[in-house]
N, CA, C and O atoms as a GROMACS GRO file, in nm:
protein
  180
    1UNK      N    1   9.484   9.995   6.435
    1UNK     CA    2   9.444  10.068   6.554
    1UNK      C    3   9.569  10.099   6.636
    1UNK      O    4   9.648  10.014   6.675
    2UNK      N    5   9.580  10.236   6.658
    2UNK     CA    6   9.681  10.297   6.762
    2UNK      C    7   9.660  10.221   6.921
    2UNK      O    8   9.545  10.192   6.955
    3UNK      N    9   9.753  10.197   6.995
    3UNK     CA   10   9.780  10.157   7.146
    3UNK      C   11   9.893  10.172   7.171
    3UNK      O   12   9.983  10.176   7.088
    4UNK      N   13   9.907  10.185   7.303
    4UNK     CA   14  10.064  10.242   7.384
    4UNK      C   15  10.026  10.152   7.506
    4UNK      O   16   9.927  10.146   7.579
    5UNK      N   17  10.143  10.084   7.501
    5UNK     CA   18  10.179  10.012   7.635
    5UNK      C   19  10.244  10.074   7.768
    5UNK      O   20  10.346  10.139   7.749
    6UNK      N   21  10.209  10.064   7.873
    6UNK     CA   22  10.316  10.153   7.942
    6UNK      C   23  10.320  10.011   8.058
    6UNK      O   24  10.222   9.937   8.057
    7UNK      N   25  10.422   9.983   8.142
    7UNK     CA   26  10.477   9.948   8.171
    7UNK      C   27  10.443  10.040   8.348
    7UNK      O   28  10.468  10.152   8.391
    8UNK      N   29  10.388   9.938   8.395
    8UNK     CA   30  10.306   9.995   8.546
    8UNK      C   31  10.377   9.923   8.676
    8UNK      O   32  10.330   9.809   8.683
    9UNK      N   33  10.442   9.939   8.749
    9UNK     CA   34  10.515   9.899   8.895
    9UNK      C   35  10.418   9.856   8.950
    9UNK      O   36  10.392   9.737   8.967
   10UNK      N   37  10.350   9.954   8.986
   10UNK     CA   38  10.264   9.942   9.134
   10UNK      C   39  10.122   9.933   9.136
   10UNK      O   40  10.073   9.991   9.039
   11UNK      N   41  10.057   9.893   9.196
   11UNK     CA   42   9.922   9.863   9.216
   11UNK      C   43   9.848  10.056   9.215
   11UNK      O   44   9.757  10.121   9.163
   12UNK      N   45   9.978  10.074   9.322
   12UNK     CA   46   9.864  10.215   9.329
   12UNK      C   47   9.886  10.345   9.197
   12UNK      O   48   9.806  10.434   9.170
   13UNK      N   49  10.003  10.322   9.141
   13UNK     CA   50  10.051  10.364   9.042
   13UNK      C   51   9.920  10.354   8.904
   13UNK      O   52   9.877  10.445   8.832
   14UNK      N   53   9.889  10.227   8.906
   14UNK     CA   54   9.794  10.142   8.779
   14UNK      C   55   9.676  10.221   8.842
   14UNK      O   56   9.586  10.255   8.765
   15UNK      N   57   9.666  10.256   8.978
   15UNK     CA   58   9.504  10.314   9.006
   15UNK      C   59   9.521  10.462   8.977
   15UNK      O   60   9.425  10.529   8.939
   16UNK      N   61   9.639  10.512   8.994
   16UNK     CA   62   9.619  10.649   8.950
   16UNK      C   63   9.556  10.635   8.768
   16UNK      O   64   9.456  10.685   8.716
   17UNK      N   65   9.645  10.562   8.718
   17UNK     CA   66   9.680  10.617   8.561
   17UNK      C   67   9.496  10.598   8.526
   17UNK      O   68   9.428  10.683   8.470
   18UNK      N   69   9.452  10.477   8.572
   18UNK     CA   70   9.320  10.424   8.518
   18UNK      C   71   9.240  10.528   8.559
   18UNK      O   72   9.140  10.533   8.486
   19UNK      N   73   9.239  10.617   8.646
   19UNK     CA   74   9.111  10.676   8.658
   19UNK      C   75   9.189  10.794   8.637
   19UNK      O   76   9.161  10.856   8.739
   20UNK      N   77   9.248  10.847   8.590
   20UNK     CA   78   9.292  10.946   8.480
   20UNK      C   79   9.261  10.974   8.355
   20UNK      O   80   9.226  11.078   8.299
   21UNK      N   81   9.292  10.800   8.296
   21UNK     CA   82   9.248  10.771   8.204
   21UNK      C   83   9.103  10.770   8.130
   21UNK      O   84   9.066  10.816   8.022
   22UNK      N   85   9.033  10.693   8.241
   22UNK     CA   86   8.857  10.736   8.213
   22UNK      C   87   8.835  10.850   8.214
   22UNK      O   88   8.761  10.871   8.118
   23UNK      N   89   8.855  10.947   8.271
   23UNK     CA   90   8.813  11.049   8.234
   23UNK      C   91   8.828  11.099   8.126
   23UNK      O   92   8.753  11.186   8.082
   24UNK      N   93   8.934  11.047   8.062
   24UNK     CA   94   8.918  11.096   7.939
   24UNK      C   95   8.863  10.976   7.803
   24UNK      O   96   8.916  10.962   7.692
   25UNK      N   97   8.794  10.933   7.836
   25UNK     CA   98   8.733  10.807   7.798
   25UNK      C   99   8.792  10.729   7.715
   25UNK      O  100   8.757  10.714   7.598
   26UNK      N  101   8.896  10.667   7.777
   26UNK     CA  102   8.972  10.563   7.684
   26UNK      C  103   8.968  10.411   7.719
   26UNK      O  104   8.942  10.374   7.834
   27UNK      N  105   8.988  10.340   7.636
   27UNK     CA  106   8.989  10.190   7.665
   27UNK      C  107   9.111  10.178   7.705
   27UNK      O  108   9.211  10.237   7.664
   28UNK      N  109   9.095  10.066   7.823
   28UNK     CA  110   9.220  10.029   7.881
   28UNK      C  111   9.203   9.919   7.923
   28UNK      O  112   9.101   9.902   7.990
   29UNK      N  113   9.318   9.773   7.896
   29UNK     CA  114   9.306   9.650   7.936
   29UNK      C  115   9.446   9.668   8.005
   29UNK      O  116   9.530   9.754   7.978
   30UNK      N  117   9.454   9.564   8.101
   30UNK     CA  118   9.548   9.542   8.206
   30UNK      C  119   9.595   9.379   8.205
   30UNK      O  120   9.549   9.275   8.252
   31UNK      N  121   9.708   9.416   8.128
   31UNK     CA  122   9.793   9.266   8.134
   31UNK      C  123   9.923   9.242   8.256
   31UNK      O  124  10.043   9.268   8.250
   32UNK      N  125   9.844   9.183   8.362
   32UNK     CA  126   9.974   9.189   8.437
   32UNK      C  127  10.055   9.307   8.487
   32UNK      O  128   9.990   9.362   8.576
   33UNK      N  129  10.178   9.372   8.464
   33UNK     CA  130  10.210   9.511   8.505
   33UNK      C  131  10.222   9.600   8.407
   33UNK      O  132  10.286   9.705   8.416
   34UNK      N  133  10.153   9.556   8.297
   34UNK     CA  134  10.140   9.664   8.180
   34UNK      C  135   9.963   9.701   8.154
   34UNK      O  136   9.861   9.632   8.159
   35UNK      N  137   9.994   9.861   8.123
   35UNK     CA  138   9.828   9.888   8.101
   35UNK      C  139   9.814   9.885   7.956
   35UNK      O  140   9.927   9.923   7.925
   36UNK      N  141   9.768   9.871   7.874
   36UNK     CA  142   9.755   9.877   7.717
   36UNK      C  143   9.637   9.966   7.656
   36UNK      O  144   9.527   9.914   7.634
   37UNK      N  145   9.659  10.091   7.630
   37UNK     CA  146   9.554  10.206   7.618
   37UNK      C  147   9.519  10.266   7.451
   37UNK      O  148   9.600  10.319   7.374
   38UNK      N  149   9.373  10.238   7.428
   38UNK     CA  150   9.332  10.234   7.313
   38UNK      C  151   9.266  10.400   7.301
   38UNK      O  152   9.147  10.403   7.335
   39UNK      N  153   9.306  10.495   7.271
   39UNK     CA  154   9.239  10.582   7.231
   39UNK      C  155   9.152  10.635   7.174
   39UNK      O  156   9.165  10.666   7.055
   40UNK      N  157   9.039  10.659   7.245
   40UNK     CA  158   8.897  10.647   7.124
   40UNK      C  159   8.924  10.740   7.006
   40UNK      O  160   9.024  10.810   7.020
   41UNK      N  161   8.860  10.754   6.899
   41UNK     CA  162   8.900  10.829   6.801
   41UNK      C  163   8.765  10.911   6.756
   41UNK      O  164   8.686  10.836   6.699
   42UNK      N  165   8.717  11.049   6.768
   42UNK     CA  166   8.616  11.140   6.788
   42UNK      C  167   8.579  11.150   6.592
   42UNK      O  168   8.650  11.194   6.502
   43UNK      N  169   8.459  11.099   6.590
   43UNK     CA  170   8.404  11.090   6.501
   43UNK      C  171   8.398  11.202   6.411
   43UNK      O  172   8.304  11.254   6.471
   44UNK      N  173   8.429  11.311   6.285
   44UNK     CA  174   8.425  11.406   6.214
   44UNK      C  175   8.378  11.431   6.103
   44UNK      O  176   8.439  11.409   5.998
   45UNK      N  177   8.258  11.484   6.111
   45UNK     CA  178   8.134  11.524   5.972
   45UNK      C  179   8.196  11.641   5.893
   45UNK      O  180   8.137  11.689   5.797
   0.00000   0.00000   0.00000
Protein backbone atom coordinates (compact mmCIF):
# COMPACT_ATOMS: atom_id res chain seq x y z
CA UNK A 1 0.00 0.00 0.00
CA UNK A 2 1.12 3.53 -1.19
CA UNK A 3 1.48 6.46 1.80
CA UNK A 4 3.35 9.76 1.94
CA UNK A 5 4.40 11.24 5.05
CA UNK A 6 4.57 14.88 5.20
CA UNK A 7 6.06 16.43 7.94
CA UNK A 8 3.43 19.19 9.56
CA UNK A 9 4.79 22.39 11.90
CA UNK A 10 1.74 23.73 12.98
CA UNK A 11 -1.45 22.92 14.43
CA UNK A 12 -3.17 25.20 12.02
CA UNK A 13 -1.10 24.09 9.11
CA UNK A 14 -2.30 20.06 10.00
CA UNK A 15 -6.01 21.73 9.95
CA UNK A 16 -5.66 23.12 6.66
CA UNK A 17 -4.05 19.94 4.95
CA UNK A 18 -6.83 17.53 6.78
CA UNK A 19 -9.77 19.10 5.53
CA UNK A 20 -8.34 19.40 2.12
CA UNK A 21 -7.63 16.19 2.32
CA UNK A 22 -11.22 14.80 3.08
CA UNK A 23 -12.49 16.20 0.53
CA UNK A 24 -10.90 14.29 -1.45
CA UNK A 25 -11.56 11.23 0.55
CA UNK A 26 -8.42 10.02 1.83
CA UNK A 27 -7.26 8.28 4.93
CA UNK A 28 -5.22 10.15 7.15
CA UNK A 29 -3.58 9.25 10.60
CA UNK A 30 -1.69 11.84 12.61
CA UNK A 31 1.49 10.85 14.36
CA UNK A 32 2.64 13.64 16.33
CA UNK A 33 3.86 16.41 13.64
CA UNK A 34 3.61 14.13 10.79
CA UNK A 35 0.31 13.41 8.80
CA UNK A 36 0.58 9.91 7.07
CA UNK A 37 -1.91 9.85 3.96
CA UNK A 38 -3.32 6.68 2.45
CA UNK A 39 -4.87 7.21 -0.86
CA UNK A 40 -7.98 5.46 -1.58
CA UNK A 41 -7.64 3.57 -4.75
CA UNK A 42 -11.06 3.86 -7.19
CA UNK A 43 -12.22 0.54 -7.96
CA UNK A 44 -12.13 -0.40 -12.12
CA UNK A 45 -14.58 -2.88 -14.03
Amino acid sequence: MECLEVLVPTIEERFDILVQLDSYHNEVGEFGTSLVIIPKRKNIM
